[in-house]
C-alpha positions in Angstrom: 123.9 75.2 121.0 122.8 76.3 118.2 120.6 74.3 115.3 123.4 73.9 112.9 126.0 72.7 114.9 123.3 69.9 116.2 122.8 68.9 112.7 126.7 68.5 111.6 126.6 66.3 114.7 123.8 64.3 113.9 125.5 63.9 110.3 128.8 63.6 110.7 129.4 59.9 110.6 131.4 57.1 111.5 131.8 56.6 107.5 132.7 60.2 106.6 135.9 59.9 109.8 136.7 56.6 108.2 137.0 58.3 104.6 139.1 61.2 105.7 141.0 59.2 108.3 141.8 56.4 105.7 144.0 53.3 106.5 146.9 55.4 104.1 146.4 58.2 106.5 146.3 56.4 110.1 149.2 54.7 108.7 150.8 58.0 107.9 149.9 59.8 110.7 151.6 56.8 112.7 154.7 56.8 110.9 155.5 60.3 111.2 154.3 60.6 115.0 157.3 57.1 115.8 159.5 59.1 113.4 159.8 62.6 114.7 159.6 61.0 118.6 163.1 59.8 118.0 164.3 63.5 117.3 163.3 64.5 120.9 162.0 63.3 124.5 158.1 64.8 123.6 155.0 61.9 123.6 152.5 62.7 120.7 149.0 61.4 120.3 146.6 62.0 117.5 143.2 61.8 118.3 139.9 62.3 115.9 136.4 61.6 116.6 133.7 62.1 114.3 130.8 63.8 116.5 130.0 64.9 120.1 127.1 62.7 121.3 123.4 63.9 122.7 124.2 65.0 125.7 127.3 66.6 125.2 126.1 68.8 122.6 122.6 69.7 124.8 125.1 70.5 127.7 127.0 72.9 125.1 130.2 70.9 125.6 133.1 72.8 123.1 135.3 70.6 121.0 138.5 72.4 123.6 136.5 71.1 126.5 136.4 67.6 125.1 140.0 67.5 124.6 140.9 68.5 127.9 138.6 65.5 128.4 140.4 63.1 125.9 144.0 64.4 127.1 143.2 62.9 130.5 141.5 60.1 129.5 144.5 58.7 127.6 146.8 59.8 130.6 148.5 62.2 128.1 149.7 63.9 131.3 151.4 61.3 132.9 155.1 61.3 130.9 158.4 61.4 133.4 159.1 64.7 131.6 155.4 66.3 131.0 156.2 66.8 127.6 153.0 64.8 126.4 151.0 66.5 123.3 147.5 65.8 122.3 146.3 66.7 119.1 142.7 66.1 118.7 140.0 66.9 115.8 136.3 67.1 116.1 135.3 66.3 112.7 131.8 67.8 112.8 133.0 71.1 114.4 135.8 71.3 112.3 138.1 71.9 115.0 141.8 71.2 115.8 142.8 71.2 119.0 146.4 71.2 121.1 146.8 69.8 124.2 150.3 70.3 125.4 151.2 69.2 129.6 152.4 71.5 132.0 156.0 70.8 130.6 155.4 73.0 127.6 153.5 75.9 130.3 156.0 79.4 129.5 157.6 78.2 126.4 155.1 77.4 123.8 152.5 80.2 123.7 149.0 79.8 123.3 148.9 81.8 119.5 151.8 78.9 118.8 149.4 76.1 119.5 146.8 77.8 117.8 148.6 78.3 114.7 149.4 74.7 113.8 146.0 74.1 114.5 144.8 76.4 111.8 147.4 75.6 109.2 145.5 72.4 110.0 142.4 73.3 109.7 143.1 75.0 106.8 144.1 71.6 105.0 141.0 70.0 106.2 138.8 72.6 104.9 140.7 71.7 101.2 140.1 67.9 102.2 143.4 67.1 102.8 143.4 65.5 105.5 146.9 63.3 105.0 148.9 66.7 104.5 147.1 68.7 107.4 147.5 65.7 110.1 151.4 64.9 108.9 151.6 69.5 109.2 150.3 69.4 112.6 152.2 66.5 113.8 155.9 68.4 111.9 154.5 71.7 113.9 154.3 70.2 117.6 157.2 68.1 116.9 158.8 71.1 116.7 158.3 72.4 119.9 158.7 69.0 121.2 162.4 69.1 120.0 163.3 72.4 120.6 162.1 72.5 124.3 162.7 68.8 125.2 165.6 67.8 122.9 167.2 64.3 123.0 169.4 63.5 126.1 170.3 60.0 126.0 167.4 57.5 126.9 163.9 58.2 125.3 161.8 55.8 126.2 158.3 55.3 123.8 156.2 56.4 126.7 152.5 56.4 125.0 151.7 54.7 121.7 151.9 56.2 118.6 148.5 54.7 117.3 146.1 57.0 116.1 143.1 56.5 117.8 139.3 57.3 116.7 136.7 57.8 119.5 
């Protein structure tokens, strides 16, 4: 790890996640995630948390490690068609990642992922946060919808909350 990254850590506050991630935002973020789940049978989540802790960093945890971490944790995996999508941001890294379960394995390539992620990042790096969350989520509701289209039922299988951790 090296000296830099540990200090974005240590700075990169609860504060500055709450001013990026405002309540217009979250609120934003929410509505789009409910509105684009009723174009298809995909579960999004958005995730964003402000800093790795200690021991993380020291153990050179990377910000895709933690969101294979996060993706789990909420159970992101566990959708009757394994269409569940995790978008996560670690705010002091500056880093988008996509989580996408084994549904989405062979038809969304790993350069797809990654470029809604960077058009994201992108938006961050302007501090635009609203625009680059509400891009990401339009992007992986894409795929959502054009792999796991509607089919009759679609249950709201994981909430749409944003969550911070």
């Amino acid at each position: 790890m090296g000296i830099g990254r540990f200090f974005r850590h240590v700075f990169t506050t609860q504060w500055r996640l709450n001013r990026a991630f405002d309540a217009g935002t979250r609120a934003a973020i929410e509505e789009t995630i409910t509105a684009t789940e009723e174009t298809h049978r995909g579960e999004l989540r958005f995730a964003v948390e402000a800093r790795l802790d200690t021991w993380s960093l020291l153990g050179g945890e990377t910000a895709h490690e933690r969101s294979l971490d996060v993706f789990a944790n909420l159970g992101i995996w566990d959708t009757e068609d394994n269409s569940g999508i995790l978008i996560y941001v670690l705010l002091a890294d500056h880093h988008v990642a996509i989580v996408a379960d084994r549904g989405y394995r062979d038809l969304v390539s790993d350069e797809q992922w990654r470029a809604v992620c960077e058009a994201m990042e992108k938006a961050f790096r302007a501090g635009d946060f609203r625009k680059g969350a509400i891009d990401g989520i339009l992007g992986a509701a894409r795929f959502a919808a054009e792999h796991f289209p509607l089919d009759g039922d679609n249950p709201d299988e994981l909430s749409n909350e944003m969550i911070f951790l």
